[in-house]
C-alpha positions in Angstrom: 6.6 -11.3 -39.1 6.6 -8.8 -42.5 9.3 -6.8 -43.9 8.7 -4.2 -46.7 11.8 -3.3 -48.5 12.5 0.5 -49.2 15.3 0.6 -51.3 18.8 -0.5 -50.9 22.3 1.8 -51.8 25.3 0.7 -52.6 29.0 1.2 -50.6 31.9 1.4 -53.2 33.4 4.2 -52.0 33.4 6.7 -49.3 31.3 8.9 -51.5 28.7 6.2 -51.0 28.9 6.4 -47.3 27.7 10.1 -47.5 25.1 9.2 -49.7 23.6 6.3 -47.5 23.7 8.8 -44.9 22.1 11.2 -46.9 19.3 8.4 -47.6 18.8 6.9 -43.5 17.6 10.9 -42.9 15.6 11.0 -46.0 14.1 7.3 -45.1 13.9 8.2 -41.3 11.5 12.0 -41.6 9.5 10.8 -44.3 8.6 7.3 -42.0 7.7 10.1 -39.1 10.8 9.9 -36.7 11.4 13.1 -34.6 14.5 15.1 -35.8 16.6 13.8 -32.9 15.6 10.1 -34.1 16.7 11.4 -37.5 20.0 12.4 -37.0 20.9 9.4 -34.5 19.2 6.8 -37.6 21.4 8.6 -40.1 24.6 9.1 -37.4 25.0 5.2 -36.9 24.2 4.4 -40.4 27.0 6.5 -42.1 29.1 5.1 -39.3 28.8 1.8 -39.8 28.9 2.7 -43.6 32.2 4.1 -43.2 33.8 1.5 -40.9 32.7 -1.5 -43.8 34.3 1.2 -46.4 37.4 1.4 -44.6 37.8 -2.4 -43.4 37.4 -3.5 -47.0 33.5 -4.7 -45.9 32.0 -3.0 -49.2 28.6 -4.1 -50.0 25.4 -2.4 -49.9 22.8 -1.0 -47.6 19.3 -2.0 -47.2 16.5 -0.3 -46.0 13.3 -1.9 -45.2 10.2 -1.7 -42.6 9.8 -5.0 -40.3 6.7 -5.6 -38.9 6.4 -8.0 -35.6 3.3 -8.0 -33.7 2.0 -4.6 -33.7 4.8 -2.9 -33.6 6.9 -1.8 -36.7 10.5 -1.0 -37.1 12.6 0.4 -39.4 15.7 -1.7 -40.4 19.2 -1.0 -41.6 21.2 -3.9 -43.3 24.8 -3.4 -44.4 26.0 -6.1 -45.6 30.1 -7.0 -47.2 30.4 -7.4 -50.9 31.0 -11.0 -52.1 34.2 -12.6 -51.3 34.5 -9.4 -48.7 37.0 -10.4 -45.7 37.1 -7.2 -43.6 35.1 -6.7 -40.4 33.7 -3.8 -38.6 35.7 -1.9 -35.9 34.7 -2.7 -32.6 34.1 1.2 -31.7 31.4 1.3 -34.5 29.5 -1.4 -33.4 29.3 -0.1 -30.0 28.3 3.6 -31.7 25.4 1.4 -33.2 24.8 -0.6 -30.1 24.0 3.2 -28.5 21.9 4.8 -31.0 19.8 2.1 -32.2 17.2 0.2 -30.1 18.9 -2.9 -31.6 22.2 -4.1 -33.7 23.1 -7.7 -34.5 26.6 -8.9 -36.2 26.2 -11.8 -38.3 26.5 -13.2 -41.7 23.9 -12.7 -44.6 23.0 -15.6 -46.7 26.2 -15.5 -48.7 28.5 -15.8 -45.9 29.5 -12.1 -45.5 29.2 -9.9 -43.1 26.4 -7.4 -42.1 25.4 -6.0 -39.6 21.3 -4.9 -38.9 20.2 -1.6 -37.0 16.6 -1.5 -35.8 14.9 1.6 -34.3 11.0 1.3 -33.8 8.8 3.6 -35.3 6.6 6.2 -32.9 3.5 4.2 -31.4 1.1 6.6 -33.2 2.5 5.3 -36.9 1.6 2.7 -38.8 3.5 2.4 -42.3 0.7 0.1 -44.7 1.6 -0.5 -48.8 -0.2 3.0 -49.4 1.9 4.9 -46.9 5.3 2.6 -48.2 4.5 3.3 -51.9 4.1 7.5 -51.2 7.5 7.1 -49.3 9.6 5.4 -52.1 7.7 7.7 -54.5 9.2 10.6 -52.4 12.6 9.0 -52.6 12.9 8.2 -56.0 11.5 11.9 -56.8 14.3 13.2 -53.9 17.1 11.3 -55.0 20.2 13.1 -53.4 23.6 13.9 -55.2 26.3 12.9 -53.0 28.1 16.4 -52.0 30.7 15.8 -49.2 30.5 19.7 -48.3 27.0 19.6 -48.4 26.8 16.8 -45.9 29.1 18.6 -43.8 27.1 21.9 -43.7 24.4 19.6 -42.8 26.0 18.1 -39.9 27.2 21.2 -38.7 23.4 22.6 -38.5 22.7 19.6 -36.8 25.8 19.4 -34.2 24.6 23.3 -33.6 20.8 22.5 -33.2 22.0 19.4 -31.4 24.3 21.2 -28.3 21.3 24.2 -28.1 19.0 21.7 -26.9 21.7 20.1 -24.6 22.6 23.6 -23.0 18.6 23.9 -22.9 18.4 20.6 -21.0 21.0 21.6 -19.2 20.4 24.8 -17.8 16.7 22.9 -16.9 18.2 20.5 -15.3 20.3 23.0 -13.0 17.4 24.6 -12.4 15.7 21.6 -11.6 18.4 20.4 -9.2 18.2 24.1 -7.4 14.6 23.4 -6.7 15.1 19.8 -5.3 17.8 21.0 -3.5 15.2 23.7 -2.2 12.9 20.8 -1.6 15.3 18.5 0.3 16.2 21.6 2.9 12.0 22.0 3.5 11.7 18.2 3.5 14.8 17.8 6.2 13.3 21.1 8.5 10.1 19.5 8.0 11.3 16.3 9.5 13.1 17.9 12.4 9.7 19.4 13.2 8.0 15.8 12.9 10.5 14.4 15.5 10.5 17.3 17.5 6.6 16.7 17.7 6.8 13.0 17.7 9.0 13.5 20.8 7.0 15.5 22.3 3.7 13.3 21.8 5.7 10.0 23.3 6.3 12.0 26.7 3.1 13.8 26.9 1.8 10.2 26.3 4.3 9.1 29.0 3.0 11.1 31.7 -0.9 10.7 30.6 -0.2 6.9 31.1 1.8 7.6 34.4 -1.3 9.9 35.5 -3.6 7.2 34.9 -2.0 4.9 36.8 -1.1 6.7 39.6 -5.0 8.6 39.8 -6.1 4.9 39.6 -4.2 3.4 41.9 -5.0 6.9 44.5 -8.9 6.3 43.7 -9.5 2.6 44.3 -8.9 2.3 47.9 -11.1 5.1 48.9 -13.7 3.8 46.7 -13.7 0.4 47.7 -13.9 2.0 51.3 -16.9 3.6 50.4 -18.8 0.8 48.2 -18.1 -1.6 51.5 -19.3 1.3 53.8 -22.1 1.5 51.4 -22.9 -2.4 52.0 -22.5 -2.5 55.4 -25.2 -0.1 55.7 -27.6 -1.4 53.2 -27.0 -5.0 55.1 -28.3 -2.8 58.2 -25.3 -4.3 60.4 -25.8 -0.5 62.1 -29.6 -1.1 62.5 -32.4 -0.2 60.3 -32.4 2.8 57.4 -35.3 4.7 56.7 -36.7 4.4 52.8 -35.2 7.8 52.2 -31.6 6.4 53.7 -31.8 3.6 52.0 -32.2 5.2 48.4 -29.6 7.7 49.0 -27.4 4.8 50.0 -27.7 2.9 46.8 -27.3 6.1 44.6 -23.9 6.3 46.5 -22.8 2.4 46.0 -24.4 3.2 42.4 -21.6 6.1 41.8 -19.0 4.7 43.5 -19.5 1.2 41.1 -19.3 3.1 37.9 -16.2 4.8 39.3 -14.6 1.8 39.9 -15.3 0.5 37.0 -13.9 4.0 35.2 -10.7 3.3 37.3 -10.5 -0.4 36.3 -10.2 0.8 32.9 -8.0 3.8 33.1 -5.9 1.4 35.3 -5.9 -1.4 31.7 -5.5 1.4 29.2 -2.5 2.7 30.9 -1.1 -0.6 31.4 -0.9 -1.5 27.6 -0.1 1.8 26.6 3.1 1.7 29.0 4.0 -2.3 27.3 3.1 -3.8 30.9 0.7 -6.0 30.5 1.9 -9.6 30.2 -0.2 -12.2 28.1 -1.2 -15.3 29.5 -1.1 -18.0 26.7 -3.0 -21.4 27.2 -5.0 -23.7 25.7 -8.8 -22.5 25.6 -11.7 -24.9 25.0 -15.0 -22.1 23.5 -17.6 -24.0 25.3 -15.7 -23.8 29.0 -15.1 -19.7 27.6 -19.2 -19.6 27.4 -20.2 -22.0 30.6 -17.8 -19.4 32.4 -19.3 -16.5 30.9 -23.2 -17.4 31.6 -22.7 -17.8 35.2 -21.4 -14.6 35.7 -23.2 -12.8 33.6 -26.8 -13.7 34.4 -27.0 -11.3 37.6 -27.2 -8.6 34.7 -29.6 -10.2 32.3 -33.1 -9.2 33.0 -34.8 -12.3 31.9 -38.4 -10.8 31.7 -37.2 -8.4 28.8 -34.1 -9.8 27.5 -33.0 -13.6 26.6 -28.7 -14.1 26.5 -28.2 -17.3 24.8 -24.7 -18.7 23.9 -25.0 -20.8 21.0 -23.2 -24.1 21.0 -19.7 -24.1 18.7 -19.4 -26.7 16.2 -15.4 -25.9 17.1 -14.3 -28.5 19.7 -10.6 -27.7 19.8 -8.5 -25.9 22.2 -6.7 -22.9 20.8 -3.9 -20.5 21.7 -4.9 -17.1 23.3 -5.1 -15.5 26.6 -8.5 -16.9 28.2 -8.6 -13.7 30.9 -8.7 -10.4 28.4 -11.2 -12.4 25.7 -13.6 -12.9 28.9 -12.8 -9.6 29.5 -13.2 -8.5 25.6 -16.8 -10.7 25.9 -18.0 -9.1 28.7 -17.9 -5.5 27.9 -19.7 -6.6 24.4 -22.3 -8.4 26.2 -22.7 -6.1 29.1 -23.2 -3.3 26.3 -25.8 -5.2 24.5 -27.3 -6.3 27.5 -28.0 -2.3 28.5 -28.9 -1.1 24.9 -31.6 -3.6 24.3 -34.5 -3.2 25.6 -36.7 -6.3 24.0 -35.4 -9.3 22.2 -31.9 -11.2 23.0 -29.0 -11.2 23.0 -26.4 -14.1 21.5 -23.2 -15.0 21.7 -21.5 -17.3 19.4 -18.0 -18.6 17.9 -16.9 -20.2 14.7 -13.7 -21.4 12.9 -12.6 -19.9 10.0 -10.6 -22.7 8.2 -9.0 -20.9 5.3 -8.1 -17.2 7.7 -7.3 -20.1 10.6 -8.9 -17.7 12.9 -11.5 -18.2 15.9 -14.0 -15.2 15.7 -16.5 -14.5 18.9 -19.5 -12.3 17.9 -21.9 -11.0 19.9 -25.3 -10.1 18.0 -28.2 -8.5 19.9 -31.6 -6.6 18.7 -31.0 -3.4 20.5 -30.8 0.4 19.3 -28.1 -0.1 16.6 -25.6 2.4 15.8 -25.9 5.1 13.1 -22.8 4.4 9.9 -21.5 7.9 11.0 -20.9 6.8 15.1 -19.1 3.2 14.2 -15.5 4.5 14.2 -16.8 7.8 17.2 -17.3 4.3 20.0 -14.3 3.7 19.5 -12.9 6.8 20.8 -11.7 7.5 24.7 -14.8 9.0 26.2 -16.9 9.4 23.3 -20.6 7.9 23.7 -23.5 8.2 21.8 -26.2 10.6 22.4 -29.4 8.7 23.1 -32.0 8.2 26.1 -30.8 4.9 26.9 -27.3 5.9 26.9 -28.5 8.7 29.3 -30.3 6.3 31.4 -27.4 3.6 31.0 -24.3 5.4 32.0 -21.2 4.1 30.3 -16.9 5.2 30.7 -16.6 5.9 27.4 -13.3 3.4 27.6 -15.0 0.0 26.8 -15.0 -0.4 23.5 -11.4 1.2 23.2 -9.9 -1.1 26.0 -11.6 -4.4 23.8 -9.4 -2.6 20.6 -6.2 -3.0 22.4 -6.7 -6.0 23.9 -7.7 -7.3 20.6 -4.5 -5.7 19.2 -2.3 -7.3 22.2 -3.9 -10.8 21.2 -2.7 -10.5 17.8 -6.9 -10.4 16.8 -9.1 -7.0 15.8 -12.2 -6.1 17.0 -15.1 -5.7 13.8 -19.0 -4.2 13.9 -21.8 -4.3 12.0 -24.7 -1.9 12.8 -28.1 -0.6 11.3 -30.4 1.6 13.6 -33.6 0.1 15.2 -32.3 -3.2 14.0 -29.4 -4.5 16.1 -25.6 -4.4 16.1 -22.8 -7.3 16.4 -19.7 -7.1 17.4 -16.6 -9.1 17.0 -13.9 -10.2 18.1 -11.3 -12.0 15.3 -8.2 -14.1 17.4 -5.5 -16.3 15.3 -6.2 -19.6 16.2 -2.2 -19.8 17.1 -0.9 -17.0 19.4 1.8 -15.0 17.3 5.3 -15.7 19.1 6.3 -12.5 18.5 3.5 -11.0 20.8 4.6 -13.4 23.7 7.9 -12.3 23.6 7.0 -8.7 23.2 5.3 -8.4 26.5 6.0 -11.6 28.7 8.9 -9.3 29.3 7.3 -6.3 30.3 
């Protein structure tokens, strides 16, 4: 810590306290202050001067710069004469406490009393021995006369300058408060027309999941009317069909498969999206998951072109989750990769994440990929991706969404990673302990 003394004035009488004040302004504009800083340095130093003056204090007043760190401060001491028994009025020290950044009470090295002001030069000065020696060249060139109506002419100026920029401030800060007030009725009509909208959206969402359900529930018994027709006739239990029959049967038990599968998944999405589906927590063991998984999934695999493997997991613990919607989750990833590859394989795998304590099931296969632009588009309602396969693999478009939201009910996310021609592999991240507050959620839906 520095300190570079300025000068120092004396306080005999109350002609002294004008010229200390005089002295803080000098002092304070030729260290840089702004004018307001300038009258509030020379304000609380002429108080404080003329509280000691009146309580007998006496003494002098020293000006000096106090470095600390980078920052530099300008510092007031006055401090009582010797022998002085007076102290300051309590009002004065609180008028110092206000327009100072700091002011300390104590006793100086002879056992009087002073009190120290500090106010801290602008950021953008720096007072070195050149700049300190121009300043108490200025001074001593600028010495003042102590003139009581001078000083008051001064302060006049000053208290006039002073209340033109409050009545400035003022009338900005009406005028400030009219156009918040302005912004606070837009804000207020604005929200009104949020929840008016927001209101809206929940009951058209309301009666699009109430459509689903009931279309879904309308179109699965007709359907599964016509895909057992369709079997009955293909197992020729009403005699024998000609080749042409026969193909126009199986394009019929074709169509009617994908649309019960379409109304499988508009019957799911409108469950969670009404809060009624109710999660199944139990222990799950990943290998019995895969073993499950392989057998029924290899009527889809054609092993000629395509190889599903399901790596062995080096994680041999049971975890908390709802074995039914990840097999579910699984088996729209692998039935995906499954149609978009057309050579190479297809493998399933799970690991443990230790430090996220999460169990995460990927899925990686070597099929068409997925462009950066379409990652966020699959997982869309109805959206697909224009390709041949895709025209030759027809899809619902819900898939991919349906695995989000189940991911979402399980507490987990769904992730993928994609480049074109090369492959893609999707995931599907679970907490290793099923979040309580889920369970409660929906088990009483």
């Amino acid at each position: 810590m520095n300190v570079q003394r300025i000068l120092a004035v004396g306080l005999d009488d109350e002609q002294d306290v004008v010229l200390v004040r005089q002295r803080a302004r000098q002092v304070s504009h030729l260290l840089g202050f702004s004018q307001q800083d300038q009258v509030r340095i020379a304000t609380a130093v002429s108080e404080v001067a003329r509280g000691a003056c009146q309580a007998g204090f006496g003494g002098r007043a020293a000006f000096l710069i106090r470095e600390a760190g980078r920052r530099q401060s300008l510092e007031v001491t006055i401090s009582g004469g010797k022998g002085a028994q007076g102290s300051l009025p309590d009002d004065t020290v609180v008028t110092a406490h206000r327009l100072m950044d700091e002011c300390d009470v104590a006793q100086d090295e002879q056992g009087a009393g002073a009190i120290t002001m500090r106010k801290a030069l602008p950021p953008q000065l720096w007072i070195d021995n050149a700049r300190l020696a121009k300043v108490a060249a200025q001074l001593a060139k600028d010495s003042p006369v102590a003139n009581t109506y001078n000083e008051l002419e001064l302060q006049n100026r000053e208290l006039v300058a002073t209340l033109a920029e409050l009545r400035e401030r003022q009338e900005d800060l009406l005028s400030l408060t009219r156009e918040l007030e302005d912004t606070n009725r837009g804000i207020v009509a604005l929200y009104a027309e949020i929840e008016d909208k927001a209101d809206r959206l929940r009951r058209a969402d309301e009666m699009k999941s109430r459509f689903l359900s009931n279309t879904s529930h309308e179109l699965r018994t007709p359907l599964s009317s016509i895909r057992a027709l369709a079997k009955l006739l293909l197992d020729r239990m009403d005699g024998d069909l000609t080749p042409e029959q026969e193909r126009q049967v199986r394009f019929i038990e074709a169509a009617a498969a994908d649309l019960s599968e379409l109304v499988n998944d508009l019957l799911d999405l409108a469950k969670i999206e009404a809060g009624r589906v109710e999660v199944v927590v139990a222990p799950i063991v990943v290998d019995n998951l895969f073993r499950a998984l392989k057998g029924m999934l290899r009527p889809l695999v054609d092993e000629a072109r395509v190889d599903l493997i399901f790596e062995p997991c080096d994680y041999v613990e049971a975890f908390d989750s709802d074995e039914g919607k990840i097999s579910q989750v699984l088996r729209n990833f692998i039935s995906n990769a499954l149609k978009f590859t057309e050579q190479g394989a297809v493998r399933v795998s799970a690991f443990h994440d230790p430090e996220a304590d999460t169990i995460t099931f990927a899925v990686a296969d070597t099929g068409i990929g997925i462009s950066p632009d379409n990652l966020q588009l699959i997982f869309e309602e109805f959206s697909q991706i224009e390709h041949p396969l895709q025209r030759r693999s027809k899809g619902t478009g819900l898939g991919l969404p349906l695995c989000r939201k189940l991911a979402d009910l399980l507490g987990g996310r769904v992730d993928v990673v994609s480049q074109p021609g090369v492959g893609s592999t999707f995931s599907l991240v679970l907490p290793r302990f099923f979040p309580a507050q889920t369970v409660q959620r929906n088990a009483g839906t």
